[in-house]
C-alpha positions in Angstrom: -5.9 39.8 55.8 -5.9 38.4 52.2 -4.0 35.7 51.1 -4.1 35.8 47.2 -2.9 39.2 45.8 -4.0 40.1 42.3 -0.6 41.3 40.2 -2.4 45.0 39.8 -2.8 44.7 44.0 1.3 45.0 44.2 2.3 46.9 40.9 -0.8 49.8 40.4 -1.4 51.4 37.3 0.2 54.5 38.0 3.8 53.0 38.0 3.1 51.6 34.5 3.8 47.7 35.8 0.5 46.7 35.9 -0.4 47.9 31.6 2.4 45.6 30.9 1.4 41.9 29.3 3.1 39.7 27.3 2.0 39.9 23.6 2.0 35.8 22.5 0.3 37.0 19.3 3.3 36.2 17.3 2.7 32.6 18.2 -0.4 32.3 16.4 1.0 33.2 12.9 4.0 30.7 13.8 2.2 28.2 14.7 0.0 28.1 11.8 3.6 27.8 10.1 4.5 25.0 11.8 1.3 23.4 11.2 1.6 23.8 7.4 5.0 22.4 7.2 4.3 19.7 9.1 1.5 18.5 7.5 3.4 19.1 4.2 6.0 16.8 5.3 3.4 14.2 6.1 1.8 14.0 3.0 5.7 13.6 1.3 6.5 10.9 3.5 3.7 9.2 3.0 4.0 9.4 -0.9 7.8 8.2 -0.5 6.5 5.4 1.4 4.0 4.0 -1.6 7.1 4.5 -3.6 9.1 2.1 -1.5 6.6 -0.1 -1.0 6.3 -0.3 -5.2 10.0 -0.7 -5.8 9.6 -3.8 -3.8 6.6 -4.9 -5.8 8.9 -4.1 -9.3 11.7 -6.0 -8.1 9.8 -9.0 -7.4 8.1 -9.2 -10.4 11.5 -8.7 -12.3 12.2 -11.5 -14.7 15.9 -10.2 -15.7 19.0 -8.1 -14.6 17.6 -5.2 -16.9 14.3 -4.8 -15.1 15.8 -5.1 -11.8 18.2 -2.3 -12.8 15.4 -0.5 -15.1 13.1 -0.2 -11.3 16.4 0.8 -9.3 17.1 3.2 -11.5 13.8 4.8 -12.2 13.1 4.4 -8.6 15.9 6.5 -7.8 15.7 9.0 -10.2 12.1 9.3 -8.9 13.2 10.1 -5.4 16.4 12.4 -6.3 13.5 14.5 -8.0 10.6 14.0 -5.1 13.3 15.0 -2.5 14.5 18.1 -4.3 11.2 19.4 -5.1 10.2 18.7 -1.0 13.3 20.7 0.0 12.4 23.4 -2.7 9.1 23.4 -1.0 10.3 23.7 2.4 12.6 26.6 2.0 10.0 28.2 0.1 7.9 27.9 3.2 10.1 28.5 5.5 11.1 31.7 3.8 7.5 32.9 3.9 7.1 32.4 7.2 9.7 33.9 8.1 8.1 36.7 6.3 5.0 36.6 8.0 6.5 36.4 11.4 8.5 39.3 10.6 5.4 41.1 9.3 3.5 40.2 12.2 6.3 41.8 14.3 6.6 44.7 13.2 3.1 45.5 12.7 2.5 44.5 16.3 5.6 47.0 17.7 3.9 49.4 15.6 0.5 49.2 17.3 2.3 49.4 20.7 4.2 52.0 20.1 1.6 53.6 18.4 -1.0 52.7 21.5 2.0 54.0 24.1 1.9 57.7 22.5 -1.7 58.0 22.4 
């Protein structure tokens, strides 16, 4: 008497159970995504980072009110327009993947459907 069944041992072909598997395909394309954005965000934070790092540097080399305002205020200005162009970027990336992943979809449930009539 066997003691490890095989799924196909207790749902045969014939009763269509055992043609069904899970399609994880999708993930690929997403997680490519994922991976793109993250790295993108990486590489912002890290630039935000040498910009903090330099304010400090500004400030202490400041002689007079004006150049301590002068850095403040171009350092601000600078990261108002780093972070708008970063969440430009990641709604433009997120929208495209969202595109894909919808594309990838479809073109799969295609290709079953397709694959179930033949």
């Amino acid at each position: 008497m066997p003691t490890h069944h095989k799924p196909q041992d207790h749902f045969p072909q014939d009763h269509g159970f055992g043609s069904w598997q899970p399609n994880m395909g999708w993930w690929t394309t997403a997680n490519s995504s994922f991976i793109s954005i993250g790295t993108e965000w990486q590489a912002f934070v890290g630039r935000r980072v040498k910009e903090n790092l330099h304010l400090w540097q500004e400030l202490a080399g400041a002689k007079t009110p004006q150049a301590i305002w002068a850095a403040y205020s171009d350092f601000w200005q600078k990261a108002v327009e780093d972070y708008w162009n970063e969440y430009a970027s990641f709604t433009k990336s997120s929208g495209t993947s969202l595109e894909d992943l919808t594309a990838d979809h479809h073109a799969r449930k295609e290709a079953s459907l397709h694959a179930r009539a033949a």
